[in-house]
MARMIBA-725124 format. One line per 5 residues: number of its first residue (from 1); their letters; for each residue x, y, z of N, C-alpha, C. Coordinates in Angstrom, 3 decimals, padded with zeros to 6 digits. Atoms other than C-alpha are relative to their C-alpha. Layout:
NUM> A> X,Y,Z,X,Y,Z,X,Y,Z  ...
This chain:
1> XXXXX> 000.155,-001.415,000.257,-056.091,019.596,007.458,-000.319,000.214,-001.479  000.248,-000.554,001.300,-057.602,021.067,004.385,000.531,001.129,-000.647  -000.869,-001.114,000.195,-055.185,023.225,002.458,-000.954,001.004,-000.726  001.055,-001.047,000.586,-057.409,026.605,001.525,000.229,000.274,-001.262  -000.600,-000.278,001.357,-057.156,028.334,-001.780,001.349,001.047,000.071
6> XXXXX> -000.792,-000.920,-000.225,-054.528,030.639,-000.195,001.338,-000.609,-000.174  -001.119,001.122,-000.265,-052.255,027.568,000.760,000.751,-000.398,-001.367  -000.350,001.351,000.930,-052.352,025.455,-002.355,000.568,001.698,-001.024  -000.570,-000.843,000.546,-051.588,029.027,-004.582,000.729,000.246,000.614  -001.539,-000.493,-000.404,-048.609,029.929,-002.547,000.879,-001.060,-000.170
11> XXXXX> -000.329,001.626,000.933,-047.687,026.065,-003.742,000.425,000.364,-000.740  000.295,-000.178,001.283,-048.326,026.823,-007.057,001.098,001.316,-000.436  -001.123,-001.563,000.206,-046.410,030.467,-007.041,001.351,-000.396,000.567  -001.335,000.162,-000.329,-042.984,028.963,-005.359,000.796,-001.235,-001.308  -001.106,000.927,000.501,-042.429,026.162,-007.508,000.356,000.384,-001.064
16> XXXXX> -000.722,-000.855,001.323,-041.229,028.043,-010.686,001.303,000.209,000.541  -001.450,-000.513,-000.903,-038.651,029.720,-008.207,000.232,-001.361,000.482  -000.735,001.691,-000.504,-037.684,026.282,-006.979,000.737,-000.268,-000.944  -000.375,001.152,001.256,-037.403,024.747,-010.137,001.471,001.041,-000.546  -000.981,-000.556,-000.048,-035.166,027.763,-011.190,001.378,-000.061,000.378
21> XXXXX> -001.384,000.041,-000.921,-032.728,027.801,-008.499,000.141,-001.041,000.070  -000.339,001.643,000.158,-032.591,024.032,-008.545,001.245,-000.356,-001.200  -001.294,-000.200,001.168,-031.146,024.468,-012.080,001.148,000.467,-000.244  -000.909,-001.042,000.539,-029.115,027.277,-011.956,001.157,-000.732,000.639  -001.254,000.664,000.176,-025.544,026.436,-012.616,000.124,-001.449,000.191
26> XXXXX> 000.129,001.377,000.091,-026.100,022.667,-012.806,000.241,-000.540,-000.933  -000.467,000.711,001.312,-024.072,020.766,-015.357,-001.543,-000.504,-001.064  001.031,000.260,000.472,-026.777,019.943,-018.018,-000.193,-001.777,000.110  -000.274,001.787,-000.439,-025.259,016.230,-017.660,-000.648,-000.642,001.334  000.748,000.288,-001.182,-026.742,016.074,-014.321,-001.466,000.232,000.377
31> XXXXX> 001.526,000.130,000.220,-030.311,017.287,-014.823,-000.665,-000.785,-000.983  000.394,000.833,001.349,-030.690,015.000,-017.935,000.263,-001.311,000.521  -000.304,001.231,-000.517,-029.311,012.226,-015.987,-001.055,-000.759,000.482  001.303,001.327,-000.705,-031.812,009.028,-015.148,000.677,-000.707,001.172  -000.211,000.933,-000.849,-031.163,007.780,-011.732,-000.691,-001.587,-000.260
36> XXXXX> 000.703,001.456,-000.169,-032.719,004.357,-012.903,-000.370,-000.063,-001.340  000.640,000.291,000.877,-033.788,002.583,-015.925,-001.167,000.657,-000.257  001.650,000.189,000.731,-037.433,003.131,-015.543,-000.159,001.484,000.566  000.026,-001.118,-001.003,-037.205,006.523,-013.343,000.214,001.345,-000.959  000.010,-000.545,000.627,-037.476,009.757,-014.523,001.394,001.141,000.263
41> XXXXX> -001.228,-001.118,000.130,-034.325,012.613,-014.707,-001.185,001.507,000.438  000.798,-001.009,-000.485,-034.922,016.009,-013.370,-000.671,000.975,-001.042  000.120,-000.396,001.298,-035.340,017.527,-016.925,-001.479,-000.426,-000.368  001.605,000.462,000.009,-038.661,015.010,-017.405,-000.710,-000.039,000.567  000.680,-000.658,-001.010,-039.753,015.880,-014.208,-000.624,001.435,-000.151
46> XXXXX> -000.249,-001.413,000.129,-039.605,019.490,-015.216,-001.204,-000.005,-001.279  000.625,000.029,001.504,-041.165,018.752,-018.899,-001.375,-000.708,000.454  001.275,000.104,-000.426,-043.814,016.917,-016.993,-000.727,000.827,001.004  000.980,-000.743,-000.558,-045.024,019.324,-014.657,-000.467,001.228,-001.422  -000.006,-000.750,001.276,-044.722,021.896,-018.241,-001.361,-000.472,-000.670
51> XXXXX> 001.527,000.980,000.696,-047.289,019.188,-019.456,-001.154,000.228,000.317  001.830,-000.051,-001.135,-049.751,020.063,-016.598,000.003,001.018,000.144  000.806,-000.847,000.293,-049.713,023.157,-017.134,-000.467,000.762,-001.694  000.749,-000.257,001.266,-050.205,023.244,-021.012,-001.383,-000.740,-000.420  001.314,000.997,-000.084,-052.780,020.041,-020.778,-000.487,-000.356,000.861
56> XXXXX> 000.151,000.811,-001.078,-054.025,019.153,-017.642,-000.689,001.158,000.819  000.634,-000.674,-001.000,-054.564,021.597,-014.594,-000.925,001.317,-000.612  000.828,-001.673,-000.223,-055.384,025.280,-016.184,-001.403,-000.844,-000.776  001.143,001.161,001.147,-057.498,022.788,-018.882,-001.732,-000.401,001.327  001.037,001.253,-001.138,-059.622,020.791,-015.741,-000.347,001.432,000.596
61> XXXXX> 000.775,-001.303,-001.078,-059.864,024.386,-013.462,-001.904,000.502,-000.856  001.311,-000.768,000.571,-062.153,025.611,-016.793,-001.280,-000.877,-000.177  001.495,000.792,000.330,-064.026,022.528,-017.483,-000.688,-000.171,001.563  000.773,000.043,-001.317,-064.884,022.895,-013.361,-001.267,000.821,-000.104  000.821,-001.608,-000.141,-066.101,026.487,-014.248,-000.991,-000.108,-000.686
66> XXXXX> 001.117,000.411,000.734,-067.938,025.137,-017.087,-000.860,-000.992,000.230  001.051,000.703,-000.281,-069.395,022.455,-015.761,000.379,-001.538,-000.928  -000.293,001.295,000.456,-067.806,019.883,-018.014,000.989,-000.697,000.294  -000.808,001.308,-000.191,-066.261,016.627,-017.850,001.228,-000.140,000.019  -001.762,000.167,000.426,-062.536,015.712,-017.404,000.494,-000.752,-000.981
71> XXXXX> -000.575,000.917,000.891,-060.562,014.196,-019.821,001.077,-000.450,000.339  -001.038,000.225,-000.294,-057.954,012.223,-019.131,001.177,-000.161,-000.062  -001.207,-000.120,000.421,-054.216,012.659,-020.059,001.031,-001.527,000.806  -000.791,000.919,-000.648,-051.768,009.899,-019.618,001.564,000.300,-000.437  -001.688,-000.176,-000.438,-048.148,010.968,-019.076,000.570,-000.761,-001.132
76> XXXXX> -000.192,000.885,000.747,-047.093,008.193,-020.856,-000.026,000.051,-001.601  000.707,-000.065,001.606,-048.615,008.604,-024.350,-000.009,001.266,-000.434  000.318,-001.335,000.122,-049.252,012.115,-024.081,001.138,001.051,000.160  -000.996,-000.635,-000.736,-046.144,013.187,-022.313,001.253,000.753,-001.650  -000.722,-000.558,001.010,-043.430,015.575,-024.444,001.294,-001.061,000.875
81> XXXXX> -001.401,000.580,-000.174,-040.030,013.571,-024.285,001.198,001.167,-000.256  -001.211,-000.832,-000.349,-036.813,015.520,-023.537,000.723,-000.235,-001.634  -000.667,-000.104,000.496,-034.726,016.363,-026.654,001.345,000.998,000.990  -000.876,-000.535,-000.311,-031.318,017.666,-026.888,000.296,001.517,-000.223  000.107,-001.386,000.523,-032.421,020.885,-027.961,-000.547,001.150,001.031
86> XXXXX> 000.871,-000.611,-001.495,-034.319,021.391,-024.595,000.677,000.597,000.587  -000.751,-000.749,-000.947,-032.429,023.558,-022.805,-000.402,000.051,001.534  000.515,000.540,-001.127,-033.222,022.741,-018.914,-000.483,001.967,000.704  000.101,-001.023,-000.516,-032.655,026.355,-018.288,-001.394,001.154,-000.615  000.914,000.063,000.687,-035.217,027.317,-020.891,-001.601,-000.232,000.012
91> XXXXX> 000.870,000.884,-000.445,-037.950,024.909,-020.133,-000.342,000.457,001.794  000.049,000.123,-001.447,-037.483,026.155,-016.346,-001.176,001.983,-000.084  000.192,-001.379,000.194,-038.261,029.867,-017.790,-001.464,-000.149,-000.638  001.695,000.337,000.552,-041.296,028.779,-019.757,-000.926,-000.814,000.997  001.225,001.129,-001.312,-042.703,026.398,-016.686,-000.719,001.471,000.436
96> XXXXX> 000.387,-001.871,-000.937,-042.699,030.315,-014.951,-001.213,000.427,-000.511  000.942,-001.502,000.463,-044.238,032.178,-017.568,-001.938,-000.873,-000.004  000.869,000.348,-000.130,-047.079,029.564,-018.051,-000.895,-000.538,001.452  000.506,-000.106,-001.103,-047.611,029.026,-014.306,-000.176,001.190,000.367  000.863,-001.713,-000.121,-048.200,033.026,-014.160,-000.877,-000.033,-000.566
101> XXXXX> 001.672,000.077,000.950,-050.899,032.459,-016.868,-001.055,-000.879,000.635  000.982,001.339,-000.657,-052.374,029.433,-014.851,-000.594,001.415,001.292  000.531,-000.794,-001.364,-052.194,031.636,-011.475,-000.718,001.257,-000.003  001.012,-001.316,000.142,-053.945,034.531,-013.177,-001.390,-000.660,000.091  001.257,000.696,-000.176,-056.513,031.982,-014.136,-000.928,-000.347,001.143
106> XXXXX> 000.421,000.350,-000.774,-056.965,030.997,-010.872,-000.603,001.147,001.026  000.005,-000.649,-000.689,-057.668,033.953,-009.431,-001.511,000.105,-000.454  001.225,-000.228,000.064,-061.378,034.098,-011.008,-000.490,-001.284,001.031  000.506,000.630,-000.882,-062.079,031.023,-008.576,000.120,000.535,001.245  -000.053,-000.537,-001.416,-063.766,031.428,-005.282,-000.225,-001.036,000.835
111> XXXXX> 000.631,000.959,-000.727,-064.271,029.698,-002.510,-001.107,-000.608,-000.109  001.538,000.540,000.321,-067.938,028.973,-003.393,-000.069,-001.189,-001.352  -000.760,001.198,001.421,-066.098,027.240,-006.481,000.190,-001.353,000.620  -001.446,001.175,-000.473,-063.888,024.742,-004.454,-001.072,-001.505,000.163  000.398,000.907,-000.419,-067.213,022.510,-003.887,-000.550,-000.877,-001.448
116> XXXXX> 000.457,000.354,001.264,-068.274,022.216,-008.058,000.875,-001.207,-000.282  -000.129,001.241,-000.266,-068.298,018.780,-008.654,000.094,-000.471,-002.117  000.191,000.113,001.093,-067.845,017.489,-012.198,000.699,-001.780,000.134  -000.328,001.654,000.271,-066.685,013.236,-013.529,001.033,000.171,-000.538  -001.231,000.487,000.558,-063.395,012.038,-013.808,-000.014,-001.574,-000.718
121> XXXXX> 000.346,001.503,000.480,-063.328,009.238,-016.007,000.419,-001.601,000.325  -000.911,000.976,-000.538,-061.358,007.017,-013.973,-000.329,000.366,001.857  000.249,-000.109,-001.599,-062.147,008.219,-010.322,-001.499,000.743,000.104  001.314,-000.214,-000.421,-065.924,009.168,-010.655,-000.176,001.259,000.179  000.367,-001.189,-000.141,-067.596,012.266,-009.411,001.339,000.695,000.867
126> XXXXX> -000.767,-000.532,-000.340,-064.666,014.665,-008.409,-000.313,001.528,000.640  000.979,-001.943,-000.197,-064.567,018.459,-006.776,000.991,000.596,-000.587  -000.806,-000.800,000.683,-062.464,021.417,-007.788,000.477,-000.003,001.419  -000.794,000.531,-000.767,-060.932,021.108,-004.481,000.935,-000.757,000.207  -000.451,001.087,000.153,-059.954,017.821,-004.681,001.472,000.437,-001.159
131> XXXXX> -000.834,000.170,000.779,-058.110,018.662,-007.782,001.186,001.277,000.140  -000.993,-001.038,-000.192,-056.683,021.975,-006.958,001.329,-000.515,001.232  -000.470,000.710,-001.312,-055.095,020.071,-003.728,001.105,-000.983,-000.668  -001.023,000.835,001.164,-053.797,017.371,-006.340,000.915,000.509,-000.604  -001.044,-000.735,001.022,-052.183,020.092,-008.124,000.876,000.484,000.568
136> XXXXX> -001.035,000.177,-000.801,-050.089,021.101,-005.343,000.578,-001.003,000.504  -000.562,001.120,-000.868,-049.142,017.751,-003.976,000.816,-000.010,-001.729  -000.722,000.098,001.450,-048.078,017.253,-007.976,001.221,000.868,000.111  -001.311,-001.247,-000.326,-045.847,020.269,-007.734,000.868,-000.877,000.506  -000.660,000.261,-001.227,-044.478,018.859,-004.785,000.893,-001.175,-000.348
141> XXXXX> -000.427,001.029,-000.078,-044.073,015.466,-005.498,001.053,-000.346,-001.652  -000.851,000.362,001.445,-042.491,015.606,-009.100,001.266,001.275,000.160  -001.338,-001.098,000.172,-039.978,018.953,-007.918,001.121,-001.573,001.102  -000.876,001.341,-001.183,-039.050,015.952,-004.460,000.625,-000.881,-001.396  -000.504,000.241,001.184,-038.731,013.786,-007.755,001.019,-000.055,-000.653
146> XXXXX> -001.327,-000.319,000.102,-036.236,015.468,-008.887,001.079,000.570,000.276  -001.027,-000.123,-001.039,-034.414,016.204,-006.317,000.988,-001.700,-000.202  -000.073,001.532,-000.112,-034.062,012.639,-005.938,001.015,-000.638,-000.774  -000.913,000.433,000.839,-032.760,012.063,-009.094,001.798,000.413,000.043  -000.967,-000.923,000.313,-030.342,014.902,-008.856,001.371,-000.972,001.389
151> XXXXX> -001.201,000.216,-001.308,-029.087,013.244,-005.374,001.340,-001.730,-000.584  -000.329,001.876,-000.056,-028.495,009.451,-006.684,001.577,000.611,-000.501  -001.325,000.251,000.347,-024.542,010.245,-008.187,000.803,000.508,001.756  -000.479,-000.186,-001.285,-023.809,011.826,-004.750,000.090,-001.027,000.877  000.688,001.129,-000.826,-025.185,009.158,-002.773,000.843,-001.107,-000.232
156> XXXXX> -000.997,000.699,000.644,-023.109,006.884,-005.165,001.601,-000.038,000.398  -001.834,-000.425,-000.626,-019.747,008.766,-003.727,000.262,000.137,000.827  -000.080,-000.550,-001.669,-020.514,009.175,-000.072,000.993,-001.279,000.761  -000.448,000.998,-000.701,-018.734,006.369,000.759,-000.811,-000.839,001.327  000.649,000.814,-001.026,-019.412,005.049,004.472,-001.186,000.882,000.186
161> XXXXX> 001.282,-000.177,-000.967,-022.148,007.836,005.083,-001.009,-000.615,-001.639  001.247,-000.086,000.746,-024.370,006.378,001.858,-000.744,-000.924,000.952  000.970,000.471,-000.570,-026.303,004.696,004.495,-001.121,000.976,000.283  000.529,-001.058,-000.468,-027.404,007.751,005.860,-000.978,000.866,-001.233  001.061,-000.667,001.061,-029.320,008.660,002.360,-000.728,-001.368,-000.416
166> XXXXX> -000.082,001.523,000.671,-030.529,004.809,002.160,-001.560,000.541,-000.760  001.412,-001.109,000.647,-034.551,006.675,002.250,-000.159,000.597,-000.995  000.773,-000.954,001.402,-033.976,009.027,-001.021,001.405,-001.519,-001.104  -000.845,001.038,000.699,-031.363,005.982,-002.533,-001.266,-000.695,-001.360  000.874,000.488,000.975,-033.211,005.210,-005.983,001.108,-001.725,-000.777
171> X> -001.298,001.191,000.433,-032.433,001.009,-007.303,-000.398,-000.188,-001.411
């Protein structure tokens, strides 16, 4: 199934409110927490979707509109790292306000858009489809993310049922 432009923006417009209520009243010790060495906490989950929408998605929608090239961002190198100054609750309020600025943006695309084709420098000729589609599964997959993280001390205390979470169990 191909998610329309109706779909993937009603995506895009819940996960602010997700991310929100996810936080609210949540020890800060527990959203900052790393289920895993190499794994990310729900906090850098949070600071990386923040990322995509200060560098990344509203950025790629215009160079569709314009006609130019993607550039490519790497998380990694590029990414803002969590201080202690970050406030989770904060960071959850600014994801909002700049995903309202994105979703205004998006509202000058039309369907006749979704097929403009422009080069990713790493995956070749791309569409604005393609990437708008990406940008909800992103949502998706970095809020699951940190869920994930948030579950591992629970999971840790369930005693006999931690079998029963073995699927979201991060090692």
């Amino acid at each position: 199934m191909n998610a329309d432009l109706d779909q993937i923006k009603a995506i895009l417009q819940s996960t602010p409110k997700r991310w929100q209520s996810l936080l609210e009243g949540l020890p800060e010790e527990l959203v900052r927490r790393r289920p895993a060495e190499a794994e990310w906490s729900a906090v850098e989950c949070l600071l990386h979707l923040l990322d995509g929408e200060q560098k990344v998605f509203p950025v790629r929608v215009e160079a569709f509109l314009a006609g130019r090239d993607l550039v490519p961002f790497d998380p990694d190198r590029e990414g803002t790292q969590p201080t202690a100054e970050m406030k989770p609750a904060a960071l959850a309020a600014e994801f909002a306000a700049r995903r309202a600025s994105s979703l205004r943006g998006l509202e000058r695309v039309t369907a006749g858009d979704l097929d403009r084709q422009v080069r990713h420098p790493q995956f070749g000729e791309v569409k604005l489809r393609e990437h708008l589609n990406e940008w909800a599964a992103h949502d998706l997959d970095h809020t699951i993310q940190a869920e994930r993280a948030l579950m591992q001390p629970f999971i840790d205390q369930a005693g006999p049922w931690q079998g029963s979470f073995e699927g979201n169990r991060i090692k």
